[in-house]
HTML snippet that shows the backbone in 3Dmol.js (N, CA, C, O; Angstrom):
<script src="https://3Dmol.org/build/3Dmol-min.js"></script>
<div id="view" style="width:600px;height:400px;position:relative"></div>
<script>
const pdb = `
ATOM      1  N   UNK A   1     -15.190 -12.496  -1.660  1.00  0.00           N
ATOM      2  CA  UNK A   1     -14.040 -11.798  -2.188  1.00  0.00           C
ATOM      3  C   UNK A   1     -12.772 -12.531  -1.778  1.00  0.00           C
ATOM      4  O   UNK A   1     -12.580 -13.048  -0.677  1.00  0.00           O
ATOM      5  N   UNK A   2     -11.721 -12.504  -3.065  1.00  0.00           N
ATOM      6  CA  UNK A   2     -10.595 -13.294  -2.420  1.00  0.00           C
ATOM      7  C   UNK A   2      -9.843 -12.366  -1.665  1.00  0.00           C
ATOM      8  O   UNK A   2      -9.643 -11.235  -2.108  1.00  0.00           O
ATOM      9  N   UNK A   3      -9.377 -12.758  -0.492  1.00  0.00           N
ATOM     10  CA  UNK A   3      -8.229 -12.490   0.408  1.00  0.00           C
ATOM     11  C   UNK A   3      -6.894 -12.396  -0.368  1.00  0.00           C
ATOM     12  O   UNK A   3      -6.420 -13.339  -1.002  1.00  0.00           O
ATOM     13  N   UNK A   4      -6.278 -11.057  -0.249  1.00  0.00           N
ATOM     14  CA  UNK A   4      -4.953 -11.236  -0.321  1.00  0.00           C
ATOM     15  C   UNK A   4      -4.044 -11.428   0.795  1.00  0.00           C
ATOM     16  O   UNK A   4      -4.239 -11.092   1.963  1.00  0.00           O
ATOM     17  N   UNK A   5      -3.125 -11.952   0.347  1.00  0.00           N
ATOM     18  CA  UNK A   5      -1.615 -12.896   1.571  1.00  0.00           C
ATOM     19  C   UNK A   5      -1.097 -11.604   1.633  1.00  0.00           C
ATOM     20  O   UNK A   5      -0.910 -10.806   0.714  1.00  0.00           O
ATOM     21  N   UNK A   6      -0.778 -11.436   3.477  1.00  0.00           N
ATOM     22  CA  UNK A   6      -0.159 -10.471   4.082  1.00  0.00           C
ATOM     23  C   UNK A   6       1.040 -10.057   3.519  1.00  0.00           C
ATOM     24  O   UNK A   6       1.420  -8.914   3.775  1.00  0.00           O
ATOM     25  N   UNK A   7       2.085 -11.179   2.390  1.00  0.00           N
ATOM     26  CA  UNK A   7       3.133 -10.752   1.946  1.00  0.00           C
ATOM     27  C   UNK A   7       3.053  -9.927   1.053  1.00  0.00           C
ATOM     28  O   UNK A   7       3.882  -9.025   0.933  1.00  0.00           O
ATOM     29  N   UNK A   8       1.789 -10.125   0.066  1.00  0.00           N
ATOM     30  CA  UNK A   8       1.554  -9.193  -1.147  1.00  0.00           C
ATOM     31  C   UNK A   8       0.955  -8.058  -0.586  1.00  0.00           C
ATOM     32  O   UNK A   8       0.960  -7.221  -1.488  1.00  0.00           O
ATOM     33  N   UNK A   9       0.377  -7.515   0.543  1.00  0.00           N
ATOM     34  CA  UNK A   9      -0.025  -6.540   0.676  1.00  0.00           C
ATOM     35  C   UNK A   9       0.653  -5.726   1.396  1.00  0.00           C
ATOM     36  O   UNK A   9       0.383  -4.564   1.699  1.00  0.00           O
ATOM     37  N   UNK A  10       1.823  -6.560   1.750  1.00  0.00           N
ATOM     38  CA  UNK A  10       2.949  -5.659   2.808  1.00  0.00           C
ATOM     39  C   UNK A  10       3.712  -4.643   1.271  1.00  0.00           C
ATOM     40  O   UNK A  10       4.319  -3.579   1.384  1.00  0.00           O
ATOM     41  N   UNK A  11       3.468  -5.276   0.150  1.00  0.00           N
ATOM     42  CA  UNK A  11       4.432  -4.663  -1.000  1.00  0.00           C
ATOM     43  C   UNK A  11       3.527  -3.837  -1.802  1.00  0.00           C
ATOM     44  O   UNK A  11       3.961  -3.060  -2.651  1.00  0.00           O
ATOM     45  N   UNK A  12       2.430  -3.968  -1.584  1.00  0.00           N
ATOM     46  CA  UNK A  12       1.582  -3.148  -2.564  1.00  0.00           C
ATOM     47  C   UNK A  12       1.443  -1.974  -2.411  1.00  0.00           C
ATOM     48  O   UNK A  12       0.688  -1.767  -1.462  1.00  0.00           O
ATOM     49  N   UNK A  13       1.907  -0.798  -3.019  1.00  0.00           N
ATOM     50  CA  UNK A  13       1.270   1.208  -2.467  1.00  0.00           C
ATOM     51  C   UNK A  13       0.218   1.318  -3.544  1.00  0.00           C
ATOM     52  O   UNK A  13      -0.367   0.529  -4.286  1.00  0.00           O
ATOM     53  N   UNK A  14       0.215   2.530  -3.342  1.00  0.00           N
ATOM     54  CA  UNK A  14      -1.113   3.257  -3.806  1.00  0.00           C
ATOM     55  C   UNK A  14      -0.293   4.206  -4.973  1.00  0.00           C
ATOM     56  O   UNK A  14       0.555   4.993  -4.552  1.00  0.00           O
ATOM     57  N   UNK A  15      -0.539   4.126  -6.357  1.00  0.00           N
ATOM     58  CA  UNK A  15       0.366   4.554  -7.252  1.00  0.00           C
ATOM     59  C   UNK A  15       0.281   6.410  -7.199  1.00  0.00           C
ATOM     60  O   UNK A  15       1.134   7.146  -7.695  1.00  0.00           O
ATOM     61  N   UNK A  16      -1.160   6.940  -6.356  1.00  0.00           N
ATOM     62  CA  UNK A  16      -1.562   7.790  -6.173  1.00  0.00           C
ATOM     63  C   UNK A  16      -0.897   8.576  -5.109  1.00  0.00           C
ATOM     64  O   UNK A  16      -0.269   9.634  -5.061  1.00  0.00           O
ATOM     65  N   UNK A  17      -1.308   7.571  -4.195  1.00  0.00           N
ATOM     66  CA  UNK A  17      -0.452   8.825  -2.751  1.00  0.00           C
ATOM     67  C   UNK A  17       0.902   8.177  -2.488  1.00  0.00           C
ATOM     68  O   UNK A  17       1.780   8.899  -2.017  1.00  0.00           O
ATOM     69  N   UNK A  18       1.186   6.822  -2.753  1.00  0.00           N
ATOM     70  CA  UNK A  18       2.547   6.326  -1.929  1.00  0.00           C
ATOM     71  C   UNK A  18       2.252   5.495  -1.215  1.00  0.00           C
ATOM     72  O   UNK A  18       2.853   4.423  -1.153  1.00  0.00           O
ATOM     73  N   UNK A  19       0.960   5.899  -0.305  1.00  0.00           N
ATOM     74  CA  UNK A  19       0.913   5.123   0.780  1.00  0.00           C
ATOM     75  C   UNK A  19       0.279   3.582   0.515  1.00  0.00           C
ATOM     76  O   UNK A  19      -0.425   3.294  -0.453  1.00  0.00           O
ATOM     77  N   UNK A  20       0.671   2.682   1.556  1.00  0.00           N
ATOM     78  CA  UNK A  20       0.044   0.874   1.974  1.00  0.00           C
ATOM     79  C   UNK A  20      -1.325   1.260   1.318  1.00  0.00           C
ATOM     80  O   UNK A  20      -1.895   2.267   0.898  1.00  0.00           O
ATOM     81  N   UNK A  21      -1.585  -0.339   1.481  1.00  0.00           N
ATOM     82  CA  UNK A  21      -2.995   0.167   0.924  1.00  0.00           C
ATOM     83  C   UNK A  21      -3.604  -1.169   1.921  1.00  0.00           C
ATOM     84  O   UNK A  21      -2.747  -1.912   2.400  1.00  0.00           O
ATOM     85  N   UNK A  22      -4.788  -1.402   2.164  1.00  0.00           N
ATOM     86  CA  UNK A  22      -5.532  -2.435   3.165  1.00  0.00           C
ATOM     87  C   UNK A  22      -6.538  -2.814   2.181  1.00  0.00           C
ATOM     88  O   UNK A  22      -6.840  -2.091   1.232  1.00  0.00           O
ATOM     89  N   UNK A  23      -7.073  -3.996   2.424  1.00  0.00           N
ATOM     90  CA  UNK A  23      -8.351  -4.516   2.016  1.00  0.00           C
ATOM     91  C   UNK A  23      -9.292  -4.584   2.817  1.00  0.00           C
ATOM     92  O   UNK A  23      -9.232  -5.181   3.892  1.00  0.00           O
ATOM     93  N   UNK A  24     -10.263  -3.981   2.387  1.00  0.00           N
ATOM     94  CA  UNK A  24     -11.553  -3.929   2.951  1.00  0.00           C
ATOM     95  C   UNK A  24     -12.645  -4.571   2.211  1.00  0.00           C
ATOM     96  O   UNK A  24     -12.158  -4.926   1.137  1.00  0.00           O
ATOM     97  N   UNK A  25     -14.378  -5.022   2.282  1.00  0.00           N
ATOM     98  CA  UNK A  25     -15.018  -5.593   1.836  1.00  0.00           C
ATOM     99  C   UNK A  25     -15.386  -5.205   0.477  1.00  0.00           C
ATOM    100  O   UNK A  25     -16.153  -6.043   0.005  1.00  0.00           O
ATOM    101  N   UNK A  26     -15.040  -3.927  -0.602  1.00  0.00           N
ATOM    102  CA  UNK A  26     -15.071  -4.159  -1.615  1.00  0.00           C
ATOM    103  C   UNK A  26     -13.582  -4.161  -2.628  1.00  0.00           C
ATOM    104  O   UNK A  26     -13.690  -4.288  -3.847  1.00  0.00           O
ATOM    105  N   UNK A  27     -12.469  -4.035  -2.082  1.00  0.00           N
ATOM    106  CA  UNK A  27     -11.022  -3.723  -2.888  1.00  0.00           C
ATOM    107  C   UNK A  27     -10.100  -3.720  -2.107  1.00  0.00           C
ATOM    108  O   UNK A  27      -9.760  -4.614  -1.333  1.00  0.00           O
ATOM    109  N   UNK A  28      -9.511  -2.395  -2.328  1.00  0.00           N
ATOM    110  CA  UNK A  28      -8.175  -1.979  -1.850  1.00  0.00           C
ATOM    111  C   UNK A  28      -8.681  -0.631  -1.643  1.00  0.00           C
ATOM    112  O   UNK A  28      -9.442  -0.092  -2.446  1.00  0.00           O
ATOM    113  N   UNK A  29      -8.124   0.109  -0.201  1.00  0.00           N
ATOM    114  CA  UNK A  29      -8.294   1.469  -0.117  1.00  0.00           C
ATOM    115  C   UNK A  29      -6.347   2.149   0.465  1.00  0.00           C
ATOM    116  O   UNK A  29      -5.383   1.730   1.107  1.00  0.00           O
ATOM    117  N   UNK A  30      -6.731   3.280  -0.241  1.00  0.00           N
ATOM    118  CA  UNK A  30      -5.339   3.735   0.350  1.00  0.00           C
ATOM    119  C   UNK A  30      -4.987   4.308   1.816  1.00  0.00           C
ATOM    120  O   UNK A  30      -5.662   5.319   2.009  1.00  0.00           O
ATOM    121  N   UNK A  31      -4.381   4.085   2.619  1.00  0.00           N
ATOM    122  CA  UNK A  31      -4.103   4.696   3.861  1.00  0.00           C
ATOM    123  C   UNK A  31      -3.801   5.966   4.255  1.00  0.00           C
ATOM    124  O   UNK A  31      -3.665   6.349   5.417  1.00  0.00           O
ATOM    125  N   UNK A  32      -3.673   6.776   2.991  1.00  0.00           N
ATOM    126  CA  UNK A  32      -3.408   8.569   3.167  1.00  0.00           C
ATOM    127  C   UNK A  32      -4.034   8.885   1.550  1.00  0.00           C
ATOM    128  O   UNK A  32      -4.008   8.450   0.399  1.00  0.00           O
ATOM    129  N   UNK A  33      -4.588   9.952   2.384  1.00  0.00           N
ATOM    130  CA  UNK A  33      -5.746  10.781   1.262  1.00  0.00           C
ATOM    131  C   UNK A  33      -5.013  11.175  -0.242  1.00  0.00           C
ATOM    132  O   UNK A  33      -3.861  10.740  -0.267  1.00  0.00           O
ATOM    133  N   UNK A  34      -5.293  11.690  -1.143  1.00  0.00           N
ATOM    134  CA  UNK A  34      -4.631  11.969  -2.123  1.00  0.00           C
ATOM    135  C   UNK A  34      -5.122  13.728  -2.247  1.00  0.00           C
ATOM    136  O   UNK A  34      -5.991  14.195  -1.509  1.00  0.00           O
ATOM    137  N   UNK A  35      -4.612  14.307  -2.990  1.00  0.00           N
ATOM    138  CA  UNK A  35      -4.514  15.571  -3.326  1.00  0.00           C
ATOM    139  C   UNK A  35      -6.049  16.573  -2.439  1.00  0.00           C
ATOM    140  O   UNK A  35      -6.222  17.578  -1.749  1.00  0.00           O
ATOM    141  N   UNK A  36      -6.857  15.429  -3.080  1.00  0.00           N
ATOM    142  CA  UNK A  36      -8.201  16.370  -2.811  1.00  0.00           C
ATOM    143  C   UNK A  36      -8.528  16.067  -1.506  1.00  0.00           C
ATOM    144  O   UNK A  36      -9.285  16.969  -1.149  1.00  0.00           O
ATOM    145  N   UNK A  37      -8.312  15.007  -0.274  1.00  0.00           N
ATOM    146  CA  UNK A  37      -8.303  14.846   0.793  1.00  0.00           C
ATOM    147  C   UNK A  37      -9.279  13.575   0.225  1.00  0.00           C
ATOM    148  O   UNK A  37     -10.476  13.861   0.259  1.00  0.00           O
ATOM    149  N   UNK A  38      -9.110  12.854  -0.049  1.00  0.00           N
ATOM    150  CA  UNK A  38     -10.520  11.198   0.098  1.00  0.00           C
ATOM    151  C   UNK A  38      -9.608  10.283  -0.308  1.00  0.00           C
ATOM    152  O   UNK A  38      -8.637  10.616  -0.988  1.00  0.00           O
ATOM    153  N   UNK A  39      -9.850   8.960   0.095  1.00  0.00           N
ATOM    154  CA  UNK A  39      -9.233   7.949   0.399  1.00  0.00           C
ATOM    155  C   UNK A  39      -8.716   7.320  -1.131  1.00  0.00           C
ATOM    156  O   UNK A  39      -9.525   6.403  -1.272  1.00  0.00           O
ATOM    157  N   UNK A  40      -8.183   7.304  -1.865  1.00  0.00           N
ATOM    158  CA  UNK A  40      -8.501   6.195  -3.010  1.00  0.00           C
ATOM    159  C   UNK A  40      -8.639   5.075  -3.256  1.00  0.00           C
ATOM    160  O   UNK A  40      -7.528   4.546  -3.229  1.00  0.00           O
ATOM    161  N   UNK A  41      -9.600   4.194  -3.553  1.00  0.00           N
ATOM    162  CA  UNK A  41     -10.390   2.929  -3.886  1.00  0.00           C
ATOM    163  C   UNK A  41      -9.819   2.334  -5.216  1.00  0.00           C
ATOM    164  O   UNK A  41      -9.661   2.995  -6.242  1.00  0.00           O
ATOM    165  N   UNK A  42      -9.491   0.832  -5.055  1.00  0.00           N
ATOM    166  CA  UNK A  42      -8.863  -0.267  -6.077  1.00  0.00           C
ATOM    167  C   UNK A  42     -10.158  -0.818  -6.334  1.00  0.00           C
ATOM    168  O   UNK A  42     -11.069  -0.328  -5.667  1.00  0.00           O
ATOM    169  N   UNK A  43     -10.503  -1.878  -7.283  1.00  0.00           N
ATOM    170  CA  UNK A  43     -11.288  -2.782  -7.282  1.00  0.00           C
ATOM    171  C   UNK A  43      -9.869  -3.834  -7.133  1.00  0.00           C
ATOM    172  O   UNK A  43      -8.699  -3.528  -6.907  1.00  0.00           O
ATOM    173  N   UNK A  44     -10.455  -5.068  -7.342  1.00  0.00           N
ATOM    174  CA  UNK A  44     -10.175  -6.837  -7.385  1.00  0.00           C
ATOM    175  C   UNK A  44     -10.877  -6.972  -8.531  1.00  0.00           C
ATOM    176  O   UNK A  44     -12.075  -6.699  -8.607  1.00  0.00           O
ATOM    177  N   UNK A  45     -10.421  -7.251  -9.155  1.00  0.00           N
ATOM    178  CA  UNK A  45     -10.518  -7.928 -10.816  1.00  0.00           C
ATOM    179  C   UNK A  45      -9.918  -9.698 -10.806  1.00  0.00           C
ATOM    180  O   UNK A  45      -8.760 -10.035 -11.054  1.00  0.00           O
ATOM    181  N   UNK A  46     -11.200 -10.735 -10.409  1.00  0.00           N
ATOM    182  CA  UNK A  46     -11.126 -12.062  -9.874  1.00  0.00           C
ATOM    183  C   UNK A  46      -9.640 -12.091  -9.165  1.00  0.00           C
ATOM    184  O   UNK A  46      -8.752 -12.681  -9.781  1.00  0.00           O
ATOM    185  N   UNK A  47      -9.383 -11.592  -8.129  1.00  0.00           N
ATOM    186  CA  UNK A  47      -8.779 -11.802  -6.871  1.00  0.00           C
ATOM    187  C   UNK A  47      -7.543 -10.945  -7.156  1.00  0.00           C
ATOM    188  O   UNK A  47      -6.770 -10.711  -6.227  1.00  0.00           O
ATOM    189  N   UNK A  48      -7.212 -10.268  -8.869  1.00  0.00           N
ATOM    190  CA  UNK A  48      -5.905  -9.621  -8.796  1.00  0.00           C
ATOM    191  C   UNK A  48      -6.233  -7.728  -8.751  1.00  0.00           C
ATOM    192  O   UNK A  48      -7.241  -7.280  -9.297  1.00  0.00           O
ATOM    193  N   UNK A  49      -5.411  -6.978  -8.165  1.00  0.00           N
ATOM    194  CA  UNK A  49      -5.584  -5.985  -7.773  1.00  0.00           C
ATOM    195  C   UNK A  49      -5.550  -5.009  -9.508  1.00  0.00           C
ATOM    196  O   UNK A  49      -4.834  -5.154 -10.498  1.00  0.00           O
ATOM    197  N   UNK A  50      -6.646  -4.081  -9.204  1.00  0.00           N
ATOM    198  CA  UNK A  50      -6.196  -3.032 -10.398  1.00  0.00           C
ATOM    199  C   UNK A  50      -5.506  -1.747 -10.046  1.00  0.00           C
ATOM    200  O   UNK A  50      -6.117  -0.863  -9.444  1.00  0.00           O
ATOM    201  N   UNK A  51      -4.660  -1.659 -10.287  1.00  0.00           N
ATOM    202  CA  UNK A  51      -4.157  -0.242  -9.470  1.00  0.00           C
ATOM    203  C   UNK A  51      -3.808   0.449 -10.329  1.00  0.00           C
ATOM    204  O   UNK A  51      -2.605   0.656 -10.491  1.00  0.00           O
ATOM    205  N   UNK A  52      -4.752   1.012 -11.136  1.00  0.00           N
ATOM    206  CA  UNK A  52      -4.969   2.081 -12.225  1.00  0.00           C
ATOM    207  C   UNK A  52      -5.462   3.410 -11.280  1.00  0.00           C
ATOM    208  O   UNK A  52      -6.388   3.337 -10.471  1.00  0.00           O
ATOM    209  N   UNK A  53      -4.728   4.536 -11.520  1.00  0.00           N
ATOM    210  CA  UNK A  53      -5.546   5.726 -10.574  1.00  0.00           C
ATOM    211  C   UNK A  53      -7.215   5.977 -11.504  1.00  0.00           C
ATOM    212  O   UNK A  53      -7.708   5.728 -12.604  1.00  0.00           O
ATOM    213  N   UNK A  54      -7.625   6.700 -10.046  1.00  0.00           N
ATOM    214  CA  UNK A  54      -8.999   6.558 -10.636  1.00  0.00           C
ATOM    215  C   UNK A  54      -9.412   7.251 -11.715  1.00  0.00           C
ATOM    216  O   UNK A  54     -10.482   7.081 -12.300  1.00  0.00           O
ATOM    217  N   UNK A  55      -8.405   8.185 -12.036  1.00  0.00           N
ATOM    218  CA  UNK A  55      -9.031   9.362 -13.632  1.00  0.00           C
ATOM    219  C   UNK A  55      -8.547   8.349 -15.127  1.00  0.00           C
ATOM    220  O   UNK A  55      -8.781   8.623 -16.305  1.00  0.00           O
ATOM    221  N   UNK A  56      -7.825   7.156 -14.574  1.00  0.00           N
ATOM    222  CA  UNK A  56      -7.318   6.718 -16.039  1.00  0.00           C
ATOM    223  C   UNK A  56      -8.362   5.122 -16.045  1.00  0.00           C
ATOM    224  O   UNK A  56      -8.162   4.418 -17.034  1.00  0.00           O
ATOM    225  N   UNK A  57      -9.401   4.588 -15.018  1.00  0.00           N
ATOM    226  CA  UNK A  57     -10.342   4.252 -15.363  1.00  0.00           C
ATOM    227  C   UNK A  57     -11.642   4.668 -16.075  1.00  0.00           C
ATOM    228  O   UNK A  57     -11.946   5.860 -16.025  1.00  0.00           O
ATOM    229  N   UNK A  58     -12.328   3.926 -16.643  1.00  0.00           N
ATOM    230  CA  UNK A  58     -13.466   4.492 -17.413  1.00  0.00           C
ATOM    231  C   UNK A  58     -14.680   3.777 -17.003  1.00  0.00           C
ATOM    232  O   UNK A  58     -14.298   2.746 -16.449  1.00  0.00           O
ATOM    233  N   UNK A  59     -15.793   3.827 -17.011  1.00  0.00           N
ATOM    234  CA  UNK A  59     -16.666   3.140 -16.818  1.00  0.00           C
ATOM    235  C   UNK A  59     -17.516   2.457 -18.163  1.00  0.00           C
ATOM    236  O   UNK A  59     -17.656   3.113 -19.196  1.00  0.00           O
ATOM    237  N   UNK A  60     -18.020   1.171 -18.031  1.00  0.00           N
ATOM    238  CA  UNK A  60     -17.950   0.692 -19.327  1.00  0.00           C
ATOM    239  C   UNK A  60     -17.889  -0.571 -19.608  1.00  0.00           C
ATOM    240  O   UNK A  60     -17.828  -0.940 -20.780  1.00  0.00           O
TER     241      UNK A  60
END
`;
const viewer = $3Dmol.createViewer("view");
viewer.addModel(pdb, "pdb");
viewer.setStyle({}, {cartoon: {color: "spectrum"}});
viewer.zoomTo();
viewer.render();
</script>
């Protein structure tokens, strides 16, 4: 998985809660829960972030 640079991730939120978001071994996760209390999860789409909330993805 590509690494993102500490500068782009110092700027990136979570369009969901607000909050930073970190990379972990499959995406991006958010640092404060959203409405229902659980973390929200990005994918990496070849190394660029998708930050679509998760009800306006589809599977497919």
């Amino acid at each position: 998985m590509v690494k993102l640079t500490a500068d782009l991730m110092a700027v990136l939120r979570c369009p969901v809660t607000g909050s930073a978001l970190e990379q972990d071994e499959t995406g991006l996760v958010s640092t404060a829960p959203d409405a229902s209390g659980n973390l929200v999860h990005y994918v990496l789409e070849e190394g660029i972030p998708v930050l679509l909330a998760p009800s306006a993805v589809r599977d497919g």
